[in-house]
Backbone as JSON Lines, residues from 0, in Angstrom:
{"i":0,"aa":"X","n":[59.32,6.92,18.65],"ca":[58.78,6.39,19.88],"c":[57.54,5.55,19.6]}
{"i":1,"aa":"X","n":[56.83,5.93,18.62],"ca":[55.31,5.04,18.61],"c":[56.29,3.62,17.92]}
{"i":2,"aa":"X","n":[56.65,3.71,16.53],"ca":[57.54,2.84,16.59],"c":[57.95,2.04,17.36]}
{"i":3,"aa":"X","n":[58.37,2.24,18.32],"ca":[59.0,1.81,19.36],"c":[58.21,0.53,20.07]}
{"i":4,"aa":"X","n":[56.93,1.49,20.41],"ca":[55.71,0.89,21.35],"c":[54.83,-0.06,20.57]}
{"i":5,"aa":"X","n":[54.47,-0.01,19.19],"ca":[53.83,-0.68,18.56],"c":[54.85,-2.0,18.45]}
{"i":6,"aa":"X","n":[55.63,-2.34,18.14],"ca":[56.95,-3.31,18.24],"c":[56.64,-3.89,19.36]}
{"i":7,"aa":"X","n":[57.22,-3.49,20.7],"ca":[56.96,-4.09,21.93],"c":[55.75,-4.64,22.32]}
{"i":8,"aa":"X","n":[54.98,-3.8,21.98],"ca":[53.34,-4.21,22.16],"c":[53.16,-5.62,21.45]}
{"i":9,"aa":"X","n":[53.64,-5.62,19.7],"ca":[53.49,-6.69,19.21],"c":[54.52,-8.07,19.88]}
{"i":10,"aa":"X","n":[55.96,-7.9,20.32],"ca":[56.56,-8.79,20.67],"c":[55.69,-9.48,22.48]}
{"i":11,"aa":"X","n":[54.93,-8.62,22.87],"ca":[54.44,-8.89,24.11],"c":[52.97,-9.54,23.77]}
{"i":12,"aa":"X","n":[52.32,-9.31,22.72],"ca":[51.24,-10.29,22.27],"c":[51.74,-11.12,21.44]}
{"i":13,"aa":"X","n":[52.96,-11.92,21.04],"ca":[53.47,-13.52,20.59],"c":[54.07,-14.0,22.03]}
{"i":14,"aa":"X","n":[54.05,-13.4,22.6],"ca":[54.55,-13.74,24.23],"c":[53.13,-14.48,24.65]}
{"i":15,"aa":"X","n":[52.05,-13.28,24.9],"ca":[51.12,-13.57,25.46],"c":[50.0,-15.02,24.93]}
{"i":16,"aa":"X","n":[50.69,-15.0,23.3],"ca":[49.58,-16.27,22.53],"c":[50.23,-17.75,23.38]}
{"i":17,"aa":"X","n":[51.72,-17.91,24.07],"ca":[52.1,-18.86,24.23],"c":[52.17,-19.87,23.28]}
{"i":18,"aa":"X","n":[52.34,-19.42,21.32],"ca":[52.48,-21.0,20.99],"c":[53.85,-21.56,20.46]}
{"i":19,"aa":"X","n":[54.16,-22.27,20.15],"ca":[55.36,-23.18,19.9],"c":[55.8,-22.65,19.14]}
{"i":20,"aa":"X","n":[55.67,-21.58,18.59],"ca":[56.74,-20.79,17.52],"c":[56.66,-18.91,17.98]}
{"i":21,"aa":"X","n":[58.0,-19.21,18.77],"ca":[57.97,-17.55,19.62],"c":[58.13,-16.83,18.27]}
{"i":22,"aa":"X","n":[57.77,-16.16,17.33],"ca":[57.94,-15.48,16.3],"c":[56.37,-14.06,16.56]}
{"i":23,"aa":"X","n":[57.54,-13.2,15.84],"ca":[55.97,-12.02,16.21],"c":[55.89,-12.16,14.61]}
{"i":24,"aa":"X","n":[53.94,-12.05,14.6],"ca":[54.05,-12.5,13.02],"c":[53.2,-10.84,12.7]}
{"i":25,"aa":"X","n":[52.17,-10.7,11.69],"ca":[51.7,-9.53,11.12],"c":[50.14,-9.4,11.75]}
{"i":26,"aa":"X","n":[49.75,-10.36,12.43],"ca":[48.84,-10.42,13.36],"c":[49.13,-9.61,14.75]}
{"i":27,"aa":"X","n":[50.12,-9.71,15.25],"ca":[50.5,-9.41,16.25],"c":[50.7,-7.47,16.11]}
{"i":28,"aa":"X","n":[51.75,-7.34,15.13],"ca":[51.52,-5.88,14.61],"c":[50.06,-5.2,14.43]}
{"i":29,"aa":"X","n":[49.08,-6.1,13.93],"ca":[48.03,-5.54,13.65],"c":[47.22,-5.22,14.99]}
{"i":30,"aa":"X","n":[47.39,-6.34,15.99],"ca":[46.7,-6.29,17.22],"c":[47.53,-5.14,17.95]}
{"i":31,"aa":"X","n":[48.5,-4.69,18.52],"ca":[49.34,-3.89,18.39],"c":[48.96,-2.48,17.97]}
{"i":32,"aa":"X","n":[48.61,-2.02,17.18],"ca":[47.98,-0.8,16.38],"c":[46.57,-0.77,16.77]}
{"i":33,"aa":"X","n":[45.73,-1.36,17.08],"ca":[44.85,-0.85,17.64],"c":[44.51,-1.08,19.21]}
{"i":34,"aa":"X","n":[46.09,-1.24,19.88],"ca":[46.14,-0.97,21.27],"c":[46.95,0.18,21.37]}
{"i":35,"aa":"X","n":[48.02,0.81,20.98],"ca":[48.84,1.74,20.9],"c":[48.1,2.79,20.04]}
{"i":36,"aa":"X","n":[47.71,3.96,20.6],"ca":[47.76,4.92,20.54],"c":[48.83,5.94,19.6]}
{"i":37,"aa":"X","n":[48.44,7.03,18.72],"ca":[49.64,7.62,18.16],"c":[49.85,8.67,18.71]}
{"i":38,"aa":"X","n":[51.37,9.56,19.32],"ca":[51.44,10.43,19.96],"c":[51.31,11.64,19.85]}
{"i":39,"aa":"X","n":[50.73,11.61,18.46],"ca":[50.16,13.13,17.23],"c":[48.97,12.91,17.31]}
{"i":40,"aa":"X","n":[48.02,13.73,17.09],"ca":[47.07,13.78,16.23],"c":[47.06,14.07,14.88]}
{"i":41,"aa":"X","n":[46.42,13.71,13.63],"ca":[46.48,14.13,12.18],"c":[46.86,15.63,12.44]}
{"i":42,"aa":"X","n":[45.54,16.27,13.16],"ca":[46.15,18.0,12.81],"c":[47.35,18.72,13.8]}
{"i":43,"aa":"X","n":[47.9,17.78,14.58],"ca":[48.92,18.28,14.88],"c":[50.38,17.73,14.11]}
{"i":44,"aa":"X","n":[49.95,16.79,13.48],"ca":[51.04,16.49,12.64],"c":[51.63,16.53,11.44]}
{"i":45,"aa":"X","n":[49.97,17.33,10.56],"ca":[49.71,18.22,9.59],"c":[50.72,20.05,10.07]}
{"i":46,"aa":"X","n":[50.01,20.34,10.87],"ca":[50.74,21.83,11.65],"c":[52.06,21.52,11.79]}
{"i":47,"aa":"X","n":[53.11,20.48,11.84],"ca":[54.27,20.32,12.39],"c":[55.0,20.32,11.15]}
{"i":48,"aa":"X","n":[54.27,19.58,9.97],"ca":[55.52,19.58,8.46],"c":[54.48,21.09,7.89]}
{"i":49,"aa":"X","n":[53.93,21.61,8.42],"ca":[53.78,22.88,7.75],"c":[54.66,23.96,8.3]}
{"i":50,"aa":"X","n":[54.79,23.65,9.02],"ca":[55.95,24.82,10.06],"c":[57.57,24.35,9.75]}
{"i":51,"aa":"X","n":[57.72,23.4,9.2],"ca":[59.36,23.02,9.1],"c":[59.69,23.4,7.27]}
């Protein structure tokens, strides 16, 4: 799912730049990641592969 959202997020900021080449580039991913949120925290996602 974060997957998911970081993707969209990035395809919706090459949307939002409006320029002549609709392409989502590694800028866009990067801007992206520090709007999206992750749906773990480290220590809950530490606790989750310790329990499996």
């Amino acid at each position: 799912a974060d997957l998911q959202n970081v993707c969209r997020e990035a395809a919706m900021e090459a949307l939002r730049a409006q320029t002549d080449t609709p392409y989502v580039t590694m800028s866009h991913f990067n801007s992206s990641l520090s709007i999206i949120p992750p749906s773990l925290n480290e220590h809950s996602n530490y606790k989750r592969i310790n329990e499996s």
